[in-house]
RODO-2510 file (C-alpha; in nm, 4 decimals, decimal comma):
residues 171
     n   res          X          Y          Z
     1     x    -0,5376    -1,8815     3,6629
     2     x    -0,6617    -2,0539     3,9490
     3     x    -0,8729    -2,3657     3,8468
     4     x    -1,1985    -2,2433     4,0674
     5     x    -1,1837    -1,9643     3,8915
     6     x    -1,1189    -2,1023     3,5238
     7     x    -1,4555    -2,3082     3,6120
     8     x    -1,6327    -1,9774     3,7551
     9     x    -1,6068    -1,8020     3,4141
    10     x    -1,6355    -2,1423     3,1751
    11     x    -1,9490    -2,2030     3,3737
    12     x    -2,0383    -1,8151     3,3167
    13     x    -1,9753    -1,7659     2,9360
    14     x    -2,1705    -2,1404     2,9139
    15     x    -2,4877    -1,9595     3,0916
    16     x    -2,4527    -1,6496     2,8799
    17     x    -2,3763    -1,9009     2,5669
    18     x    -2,7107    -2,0913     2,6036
    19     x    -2,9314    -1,7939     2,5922
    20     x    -2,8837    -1,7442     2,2378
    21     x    -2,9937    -1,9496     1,9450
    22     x    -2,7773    -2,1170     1,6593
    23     x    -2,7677    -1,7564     1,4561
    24     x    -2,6524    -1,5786     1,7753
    25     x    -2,9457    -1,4116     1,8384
    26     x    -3,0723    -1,4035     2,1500
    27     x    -3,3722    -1,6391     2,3174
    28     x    -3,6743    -1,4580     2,4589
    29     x    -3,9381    -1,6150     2,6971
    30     x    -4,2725    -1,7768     2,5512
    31     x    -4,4592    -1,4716     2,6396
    32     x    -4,2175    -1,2124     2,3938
    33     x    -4,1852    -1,4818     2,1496
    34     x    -4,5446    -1,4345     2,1337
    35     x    -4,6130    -1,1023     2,1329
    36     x    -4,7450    -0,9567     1,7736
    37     x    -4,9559    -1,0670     1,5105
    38     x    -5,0614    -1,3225     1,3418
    39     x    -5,2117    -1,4385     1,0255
    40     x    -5,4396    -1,8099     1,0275
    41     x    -5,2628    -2,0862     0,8396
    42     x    -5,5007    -2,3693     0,9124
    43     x    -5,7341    -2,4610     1,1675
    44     x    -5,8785    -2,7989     1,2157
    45     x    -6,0550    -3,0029     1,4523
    46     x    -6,0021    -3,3683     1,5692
    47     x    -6,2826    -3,5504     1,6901
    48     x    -6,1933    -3,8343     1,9866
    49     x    -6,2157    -4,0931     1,7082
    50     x    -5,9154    -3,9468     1,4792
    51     x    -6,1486    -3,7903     1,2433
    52     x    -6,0630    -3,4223     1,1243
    53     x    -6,2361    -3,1624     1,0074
    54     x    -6,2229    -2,8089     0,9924
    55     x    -6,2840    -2,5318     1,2803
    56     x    -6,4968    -2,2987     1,1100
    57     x    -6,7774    -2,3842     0,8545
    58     x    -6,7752    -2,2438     0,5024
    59     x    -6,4581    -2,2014     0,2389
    60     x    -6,1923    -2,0106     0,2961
    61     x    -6,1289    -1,9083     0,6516
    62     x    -5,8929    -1,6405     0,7540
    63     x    -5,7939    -1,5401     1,1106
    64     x    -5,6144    -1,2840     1,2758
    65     x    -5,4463    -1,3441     1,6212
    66     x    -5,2847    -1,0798     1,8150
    67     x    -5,1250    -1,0800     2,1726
    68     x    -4,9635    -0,7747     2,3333
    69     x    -4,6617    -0,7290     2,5896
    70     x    -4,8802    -0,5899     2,8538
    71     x    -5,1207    -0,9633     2,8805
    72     x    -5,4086    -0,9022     2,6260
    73     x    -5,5112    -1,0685     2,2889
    74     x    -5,7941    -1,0950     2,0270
    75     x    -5,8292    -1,3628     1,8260
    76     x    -6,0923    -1,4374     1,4843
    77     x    -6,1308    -1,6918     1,2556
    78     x    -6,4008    -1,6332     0,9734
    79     x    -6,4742    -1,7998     0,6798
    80     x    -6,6367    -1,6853     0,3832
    81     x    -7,0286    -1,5967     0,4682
    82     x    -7,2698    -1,5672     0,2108
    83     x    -7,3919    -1,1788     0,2113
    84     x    -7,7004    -1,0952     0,3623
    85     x    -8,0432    -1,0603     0,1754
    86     x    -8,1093    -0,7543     0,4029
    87     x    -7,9334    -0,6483     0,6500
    88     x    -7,7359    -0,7896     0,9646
    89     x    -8,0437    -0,7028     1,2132
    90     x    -8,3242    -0,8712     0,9627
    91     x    -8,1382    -1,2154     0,8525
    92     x    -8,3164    -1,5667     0,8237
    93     x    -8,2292    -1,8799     0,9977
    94     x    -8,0148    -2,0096     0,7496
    95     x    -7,8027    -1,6504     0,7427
    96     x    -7,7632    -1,7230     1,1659
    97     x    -7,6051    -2,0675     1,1040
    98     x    -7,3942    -1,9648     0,8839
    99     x    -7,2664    -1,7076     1,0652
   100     x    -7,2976    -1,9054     1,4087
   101     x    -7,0396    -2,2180     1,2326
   102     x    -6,8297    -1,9565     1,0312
   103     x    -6,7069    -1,7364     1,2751
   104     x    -6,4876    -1,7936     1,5916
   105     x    -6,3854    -1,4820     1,7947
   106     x    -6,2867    -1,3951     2,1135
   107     x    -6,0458    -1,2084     2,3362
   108     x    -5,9360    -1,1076     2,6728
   109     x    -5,6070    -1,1623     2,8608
   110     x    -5,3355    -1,4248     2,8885
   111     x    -5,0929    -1,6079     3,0514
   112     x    -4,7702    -1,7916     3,0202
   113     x    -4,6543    -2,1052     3,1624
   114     x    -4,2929    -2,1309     3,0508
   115     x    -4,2233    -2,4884     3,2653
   116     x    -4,4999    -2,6726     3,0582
   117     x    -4,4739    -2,4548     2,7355
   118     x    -4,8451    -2,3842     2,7572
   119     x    -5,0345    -2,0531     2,7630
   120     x    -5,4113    -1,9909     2,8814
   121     x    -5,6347    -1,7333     2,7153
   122     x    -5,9221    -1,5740     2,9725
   123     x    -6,2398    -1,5187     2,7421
   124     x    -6,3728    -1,2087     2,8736
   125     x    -6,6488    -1,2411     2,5648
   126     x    -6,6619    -1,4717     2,2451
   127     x    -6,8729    -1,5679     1,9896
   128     x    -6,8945    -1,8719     2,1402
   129     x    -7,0735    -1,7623     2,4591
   130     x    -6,9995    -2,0759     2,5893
   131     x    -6,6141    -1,9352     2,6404
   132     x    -6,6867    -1,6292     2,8291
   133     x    -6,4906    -1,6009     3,1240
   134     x    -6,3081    -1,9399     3,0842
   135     x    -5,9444    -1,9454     3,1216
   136     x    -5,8542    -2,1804     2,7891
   137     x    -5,4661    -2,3570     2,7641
   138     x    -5,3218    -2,4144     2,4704
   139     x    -5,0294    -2,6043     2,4394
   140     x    -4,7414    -2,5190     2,2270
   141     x    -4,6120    -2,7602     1,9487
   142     x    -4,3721    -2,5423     1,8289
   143     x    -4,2944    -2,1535     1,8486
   144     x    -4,0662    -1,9985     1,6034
   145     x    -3,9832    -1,6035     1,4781
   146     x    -4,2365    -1,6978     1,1839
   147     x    -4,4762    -2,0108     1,3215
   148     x    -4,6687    -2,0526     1,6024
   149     x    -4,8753    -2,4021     1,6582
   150     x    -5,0863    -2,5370     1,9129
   151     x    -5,3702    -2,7371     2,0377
   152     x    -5,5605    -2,7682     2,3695
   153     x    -5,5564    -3,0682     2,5698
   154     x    -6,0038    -3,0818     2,5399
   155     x    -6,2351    -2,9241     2,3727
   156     x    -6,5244    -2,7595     2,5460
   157     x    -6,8979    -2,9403     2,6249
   158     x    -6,9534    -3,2752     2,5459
   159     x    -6,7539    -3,2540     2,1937
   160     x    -6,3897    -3,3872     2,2775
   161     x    -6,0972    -3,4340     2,1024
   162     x    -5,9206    -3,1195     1,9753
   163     x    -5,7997    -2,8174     1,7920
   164     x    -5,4926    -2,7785     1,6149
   165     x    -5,3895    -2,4548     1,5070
   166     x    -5,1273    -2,2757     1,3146
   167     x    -5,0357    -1,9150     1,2683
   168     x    -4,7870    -1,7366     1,0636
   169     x    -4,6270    -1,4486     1,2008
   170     x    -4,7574    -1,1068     1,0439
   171     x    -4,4045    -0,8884     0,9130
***
């Protein structure tokens, strides 16, 4: 064999090497490495001072992420909220906070940023009507086939700091 050509197909099975993992299977972009479900495994919030707390009020929050191959997902987080004394139309103030602080849900479509390992969610409507139509990045601290974490870079309004969040794939 000719040496240009020994370093043609070296360079070619080294190309076709590197897109598969240690187990041989093979790597998929952010966005299908996303694609699924997901179940909440904690969700806290840092303050610009260090301190943490959680995302949602109340005990015991569980949340449900989903994101599909054609650019959609919906995401909720909700804790444990007392039942209602009547009904969901007829509550008292103290039933609207804690639903307003237990629940966090939104969805719409997103987008990948493979160079920066990033993604950005556009609210098209959340519970938090301060996210509607908002285009929120998240950055990625690590993506596996069973874990997905991230944080944004700022929270919204005058709050700071920010959310870390981790998800366990749903089999």
């Amino acid at each position: 064999m000719k040496p240009a050509f020994k370093l043609a197909l070296a360079s070619a099975v080294l190309v076709a090497a590197s897109s598969f993992d240690a187990l041989g299977q093979q790597k998929a972009g952010l966005q299908k490495q996303l694609v699924g479900q997901w179940s909440l495994v904690s969700f806290e919030v840092v303050d610009p001072k260090g301190k943490k707390q959680p995302g949602v009020e109340g005990a015991d929050p569980k949340g449900f992420l989903v994101f599909t191959d054609n650019g959609r997902f919906s995401l909720q987080i909700i804790s444990a909220i007392p039942k209602f004394a009547k009904d969901r139309l007829i509550t008292t103030p103290q039933e609207n906070k804690a639903v307003a602080q237990g629940i966090l849900s939104y969805f719409g479509t997103y987008s990948v940023n493979e160079a920066d390992k990033s993604f950005a969610l556009k609210v098209e409507r959340s519970s938090y009507p301060n996210q509607n139509g908002l285009d929120l990045k998240r950055i990625i601290q690590s993506l596996s086939a069973d874990e997905l974490r991230y944080n944004n870079p700022g929270r919204i309004g005058s709050a700071g700091g920010q959310n870390n969040v981790v998800w366990k794939r749903v089999k």
